[in-house]
N, C-alpha and C positions, 0 to 999 in steps of 0.2 A: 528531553530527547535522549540517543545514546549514539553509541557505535558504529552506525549507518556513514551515509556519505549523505552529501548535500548536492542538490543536482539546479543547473539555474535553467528555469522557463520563461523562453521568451512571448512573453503576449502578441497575440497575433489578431489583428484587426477582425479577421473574423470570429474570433471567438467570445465579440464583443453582443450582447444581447442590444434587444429596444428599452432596456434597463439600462444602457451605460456603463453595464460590468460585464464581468466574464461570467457566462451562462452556468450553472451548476450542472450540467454535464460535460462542458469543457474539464471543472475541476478534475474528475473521474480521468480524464485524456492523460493530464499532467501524472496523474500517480502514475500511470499504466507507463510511460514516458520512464521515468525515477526507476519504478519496478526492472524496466529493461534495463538499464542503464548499469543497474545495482549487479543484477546477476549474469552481467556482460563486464562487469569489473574483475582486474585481476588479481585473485588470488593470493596469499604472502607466498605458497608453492607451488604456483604458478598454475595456469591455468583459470577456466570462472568457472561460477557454478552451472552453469548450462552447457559444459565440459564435460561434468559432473552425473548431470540430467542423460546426457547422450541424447542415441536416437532412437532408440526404443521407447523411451516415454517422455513424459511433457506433463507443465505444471496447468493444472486448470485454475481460473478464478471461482472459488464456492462462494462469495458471500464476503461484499462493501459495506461497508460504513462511516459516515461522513457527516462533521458538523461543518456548519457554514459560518463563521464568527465576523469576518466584515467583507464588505465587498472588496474585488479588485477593480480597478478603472482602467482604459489604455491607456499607455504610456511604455515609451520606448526601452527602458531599463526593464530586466528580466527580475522575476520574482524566484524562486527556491522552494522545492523540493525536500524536507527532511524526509528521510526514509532508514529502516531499521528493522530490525526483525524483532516480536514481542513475545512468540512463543515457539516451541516446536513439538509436534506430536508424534506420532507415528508416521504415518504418511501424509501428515499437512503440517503448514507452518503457516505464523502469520504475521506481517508489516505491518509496522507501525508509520504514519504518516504526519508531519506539518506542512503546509504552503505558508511562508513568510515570508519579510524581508531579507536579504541577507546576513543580518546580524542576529535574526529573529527577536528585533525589538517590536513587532507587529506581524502575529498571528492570524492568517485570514481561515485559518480550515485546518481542520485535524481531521485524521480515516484511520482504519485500519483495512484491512483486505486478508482474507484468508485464502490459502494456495493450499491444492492438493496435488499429490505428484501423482499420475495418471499409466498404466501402461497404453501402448499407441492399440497393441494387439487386442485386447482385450476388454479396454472403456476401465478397467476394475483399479480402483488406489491402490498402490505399491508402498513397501515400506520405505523410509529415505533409509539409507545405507550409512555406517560410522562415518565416512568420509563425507557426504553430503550433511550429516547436522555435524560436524566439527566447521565444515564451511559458514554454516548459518550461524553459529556459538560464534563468530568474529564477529557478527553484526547485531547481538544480541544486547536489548535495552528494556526497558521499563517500558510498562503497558499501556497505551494512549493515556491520558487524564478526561475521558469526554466529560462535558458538562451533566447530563443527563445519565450518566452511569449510576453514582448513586442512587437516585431518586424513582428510576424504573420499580414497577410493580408487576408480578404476577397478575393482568388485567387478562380474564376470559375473553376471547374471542366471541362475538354474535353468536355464532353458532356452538361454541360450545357451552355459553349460557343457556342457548334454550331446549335444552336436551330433558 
């Protein structure tokens, strides 16, 4: 993990599938949940980042990704949230995520999410500005560990094998 904050999610009966766990797009809820939270936090010089953002643009979600490592069950204690930031680019940045216990002695899911910062006017990605990635450089950590990172392979698509 790194620098982020830890945010607790309470399980909510409905988010309980016909499996007895929490549905895997519930998961997806909880980051979005974190996400707000994170860049609705204040500042060391006051202010958040959606401060920051203004009203002229807004961050878009490009592009989740999520391992699912054990289930959750209900139960009335809230689980957590890690969130952090893992990179930053030009005009996109991106979170790093766990859902654990609160100690993170039990890891149920790991994600990251990539954000682009958007103008409202124009649809077109804007640069983030010195001030908006020194914001993000506070919450900046080490890049998810997914299980299946290493092991991925350049695998052709159907269609671009049969060309």
């Amino acid at each position: 993990m790194a620098p982020g904050i830890q945010i607790a999610q309470q399980i909510r009966f409905g988010d309980i599938d016909a499996y007895d766990h929490v549905n895997n797009v519930v998961f997806l809820q909880y980051l979005e949940d974190a996400r707000v939270q994170l860049t609705y936090a204040d500042l060391p010089g006051g202010g958040t980042f959606q401060d920051l953002v203004g009203k002229d643009l807004f961050t878009l979600v490009g592009r989740h990704e999520i391992e699912y490592l054990a289930p959750i069950s209900f139960r009335p204690t809230p689980i957590f949230v890690n969130i952090w930031v893992t990179n930053i680019g030009g005009s996109s940045f991106d979170f790093g995520y766990t859902i654990t216990e609160e100690d993170v002695s039990v890891v149920y899911a790991q994600a990251a999410t990539s954000m682009v910062l958007v103008s409202r006017t124009t649809g077109r990605p804007v640069r983030l500005t010195d001030t908006q990635r020194t914001a993000l450089e506070a919450w900046l950590g080490d890049p998810v560990p997914f299980k299946r990172g290493a092991t991925r392979t350049n695998t052709p698509t159907l269609a671009e094998g049969n060309r």
